[in-house]
N, C-alpha and C positions, 0 to 999 in steps of 0.2 A: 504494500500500500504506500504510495506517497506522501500523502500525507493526514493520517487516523484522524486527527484534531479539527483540521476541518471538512472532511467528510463527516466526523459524527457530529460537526455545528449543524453544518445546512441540511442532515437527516432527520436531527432533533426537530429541526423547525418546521421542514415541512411534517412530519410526524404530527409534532402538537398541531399545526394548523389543519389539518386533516383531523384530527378527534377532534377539534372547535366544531368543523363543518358537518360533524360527522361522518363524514367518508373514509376513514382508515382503510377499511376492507378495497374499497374503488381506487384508491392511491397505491395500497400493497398491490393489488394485482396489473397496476397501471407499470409499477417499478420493476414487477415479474417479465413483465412485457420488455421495458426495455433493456433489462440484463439481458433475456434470451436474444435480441436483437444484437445486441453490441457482442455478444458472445458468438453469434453465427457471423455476423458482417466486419469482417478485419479491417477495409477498407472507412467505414463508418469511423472505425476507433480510431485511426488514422487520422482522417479528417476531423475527427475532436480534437486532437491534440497539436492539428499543424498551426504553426504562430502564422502562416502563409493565407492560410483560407480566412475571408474577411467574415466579421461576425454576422452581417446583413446572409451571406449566403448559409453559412449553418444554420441559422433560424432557419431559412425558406426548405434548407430539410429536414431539420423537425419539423418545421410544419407539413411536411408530407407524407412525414412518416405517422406525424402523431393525429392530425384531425381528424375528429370523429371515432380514434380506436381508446381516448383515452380520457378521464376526467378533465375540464378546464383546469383545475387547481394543479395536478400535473404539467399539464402544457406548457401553465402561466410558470410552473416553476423551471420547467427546462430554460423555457425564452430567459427569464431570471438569472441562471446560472449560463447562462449566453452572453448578456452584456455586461455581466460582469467580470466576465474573461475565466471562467471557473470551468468549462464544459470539460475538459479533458481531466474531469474528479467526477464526472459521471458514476464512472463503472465504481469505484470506493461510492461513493455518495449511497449510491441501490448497495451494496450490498451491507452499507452500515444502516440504512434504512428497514433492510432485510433482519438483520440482529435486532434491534428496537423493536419491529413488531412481535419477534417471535417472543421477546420477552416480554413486551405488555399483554399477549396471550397464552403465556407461561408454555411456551414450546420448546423443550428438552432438544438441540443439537444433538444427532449423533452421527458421526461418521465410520463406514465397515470399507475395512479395503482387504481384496481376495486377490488370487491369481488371477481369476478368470473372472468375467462378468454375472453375475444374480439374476437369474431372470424374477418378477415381478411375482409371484409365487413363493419363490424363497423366499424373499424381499419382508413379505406378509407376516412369514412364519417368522422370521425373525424379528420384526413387531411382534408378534406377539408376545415372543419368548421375554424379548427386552420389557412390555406392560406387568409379563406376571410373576417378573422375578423382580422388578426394581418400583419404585413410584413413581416411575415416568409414567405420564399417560396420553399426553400430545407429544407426540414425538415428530420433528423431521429430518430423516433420514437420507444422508446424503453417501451415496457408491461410489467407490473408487476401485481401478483395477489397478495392480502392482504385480507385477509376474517375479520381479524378483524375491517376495513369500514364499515360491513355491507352490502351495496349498495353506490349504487353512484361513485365520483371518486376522486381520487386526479391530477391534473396536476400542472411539475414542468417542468417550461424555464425558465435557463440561474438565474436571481433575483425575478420571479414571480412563485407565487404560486396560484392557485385555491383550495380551499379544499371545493369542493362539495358532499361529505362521509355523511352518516348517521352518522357513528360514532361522526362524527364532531358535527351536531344537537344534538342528546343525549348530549354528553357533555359538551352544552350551556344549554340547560334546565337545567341539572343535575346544572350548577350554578348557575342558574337563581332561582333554591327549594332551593339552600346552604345559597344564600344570600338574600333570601327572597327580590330581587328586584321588586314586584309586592308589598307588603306589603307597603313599603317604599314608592311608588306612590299615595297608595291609603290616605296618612295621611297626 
């Protein structure tokens, strides 16, 4: 993140001005929007952050991306963060935006990274596992694949960590040969 302090200013603000208006819910899914935008379109991100492209033109495409798909109070705030010269704190902005609501909806972060990818099935059972063993109970759960695990997985909430990875195993053994901790028992 460039810079945390103020992305979580101008997330705070629209946050609270969206619970004033009411529309939290229609702002979260407005910033859902254009994280997943700015995440498929490279050249978009690009164009947010060049000092080159004049601010008149970036507005005229947020305004083409965003009319009609998104709340005014959104829009008004991209244009906002437009001529202020802020747009290239977009992508921090939504996702510290994204943190704020999930905690004003008490929504438990958890992240699982496998070798291979979870189809939506797993995904469930493992919601479930994680509601009926912990006090999580909104949970959102974010996949990650990592091949060098092996198998297995890693799960990360909030201060706790599980590392149940192959990788993790190998490289207890692999200390367990280094330091000849078996040697050392048997004398």
């Amino acid at each position: 993140m460039q810079n945390p302090r103020l992305a979580l200013r101008y997330a705070k603000s629209l946050v609270d001005l969206s619970l004033e208006t009411g529309k939290l819910e229609d702002v979260h899914q407005d910033i859902l929007l254009l994280q997943s935008v700015m995440k498929n379109n490279r050249e978009l991100l690009i164009m947010l952050r060049s000092p080159v492209v004049p601010s008149k033109s970036k507005e005229k495409v947020f305004s083409s991306i965003l009319d009609g798909r998104v709340d005014p109070i959104t829009a008004m705030f991209c244009q906002l963060l437009i001529r202020k010269g802020r747009e290239a704190f977009l992508p921090e902005i939504a996702e510290a935006l994204i943190l704020l609501y999930r905690s004003i909806k008490q929504i438990s972060n958890v992240k699982i990274s496998t070798a291979v990818a979870i189809d939506p099935a797993l995904q469930q059972a493992i919601l479930n596992s994680i509601r009926s063993h912990t006090p999580l109970q909104d949970i959102a759960l974010e996949t990650r694949v990592d091949s060098r695990l092996i198998g297995g997985f890693v799960l990360e909430t909030g201060d706790i960590l599980v590392d149940a990875s192959i990788r993790r195993d190998l490289d207890e053994i692999k200390t367990q040969f280094l330091e000849n901790t078996y040697l050392q028992k048997l004398k």
